[in-house]
C-alpha distance (Angstrom), angle and dihedral (degrees) to the residues before:
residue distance angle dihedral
X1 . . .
X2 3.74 . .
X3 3.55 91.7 .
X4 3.80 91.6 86.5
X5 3.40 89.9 62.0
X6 3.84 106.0 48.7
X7 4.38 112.2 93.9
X8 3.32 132.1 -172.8
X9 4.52 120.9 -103.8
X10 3.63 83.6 -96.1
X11 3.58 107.2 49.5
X12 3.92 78.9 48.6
X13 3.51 94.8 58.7
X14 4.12 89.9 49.8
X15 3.50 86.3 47.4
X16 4.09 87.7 56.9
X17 3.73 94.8 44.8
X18 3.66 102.1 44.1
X19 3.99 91.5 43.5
X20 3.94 88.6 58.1
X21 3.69 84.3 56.5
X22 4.16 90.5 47.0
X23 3.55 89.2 -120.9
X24 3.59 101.7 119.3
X25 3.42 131.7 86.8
X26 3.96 136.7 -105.1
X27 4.39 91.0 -119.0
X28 4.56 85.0 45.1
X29 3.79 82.2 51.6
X30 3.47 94.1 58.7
X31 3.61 103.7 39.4
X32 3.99 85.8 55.3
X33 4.07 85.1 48.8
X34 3.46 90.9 51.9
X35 4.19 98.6 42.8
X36 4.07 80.5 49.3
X37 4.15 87.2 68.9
X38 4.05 87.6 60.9
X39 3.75 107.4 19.6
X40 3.88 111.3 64.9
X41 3.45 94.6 168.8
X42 3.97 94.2 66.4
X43 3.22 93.5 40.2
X44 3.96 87.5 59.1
X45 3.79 88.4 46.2
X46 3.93 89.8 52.6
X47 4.10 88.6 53.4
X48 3.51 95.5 49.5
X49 3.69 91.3 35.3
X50 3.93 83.9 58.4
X51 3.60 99.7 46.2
X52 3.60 102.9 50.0
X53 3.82 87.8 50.6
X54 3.42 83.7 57.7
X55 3.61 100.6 51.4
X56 3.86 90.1 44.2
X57 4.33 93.9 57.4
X58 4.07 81.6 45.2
X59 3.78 86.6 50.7
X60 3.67 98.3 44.0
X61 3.52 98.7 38.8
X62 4.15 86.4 59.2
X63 3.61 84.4 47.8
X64 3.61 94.5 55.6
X65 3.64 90.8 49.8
X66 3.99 90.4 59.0
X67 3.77 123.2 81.1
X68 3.67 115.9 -151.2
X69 3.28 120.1 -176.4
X70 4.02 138.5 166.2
X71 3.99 125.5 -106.8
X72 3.54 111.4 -121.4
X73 3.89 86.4 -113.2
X74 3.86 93.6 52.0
X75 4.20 83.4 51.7
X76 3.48 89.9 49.3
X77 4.06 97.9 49.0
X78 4.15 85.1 51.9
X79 3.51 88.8 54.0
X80 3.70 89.7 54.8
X81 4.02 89.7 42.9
X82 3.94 94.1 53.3
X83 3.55 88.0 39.7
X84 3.84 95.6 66.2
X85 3.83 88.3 43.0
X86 3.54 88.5 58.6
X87 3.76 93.4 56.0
């Protein structure tokens, strides 16, 4: 009976990725649960999986918040630069 529910490290680690995405399903979730108890090593992954995805949508969120743009001098030295590639 439990042998439906026993995966391999690596369908473990898709498990962890696509849950972070809420694509996976309630029966995946539970298999990865249950690998957790005798993998430690995926359920380390999963943790640091989770916290640098965390990190990243704080990072890119701040980015999003910042408007960058280029002086008209800067725009007018890449002209110059792409120019001479052209060539």
């Amino acid at each position: 009976m439990f042998k439906n529910f026993r995966i391999t490290c690596d369908e473990a680690t898709t498990i962890c990725d696509k849950s972070q995405y809420g694509a996976s399903t309630l029966l995946e979730k539970v298999k990865l649960n249950i690998h957790f108890l005798g993998c430690k090593i995926c359920s380390l992954y999963t943790k640091q999986n989770n916290l640098l995805t965390k990190i990243y949508k704080g990072h890119a969120k701040a980015c999003k918040e910042t408007k960058v743009c280029m002086t008209k001098e800067e725009k007018e030295i890449l002209k110059k630069e792409l120019e001479k590639i052209k060539k």
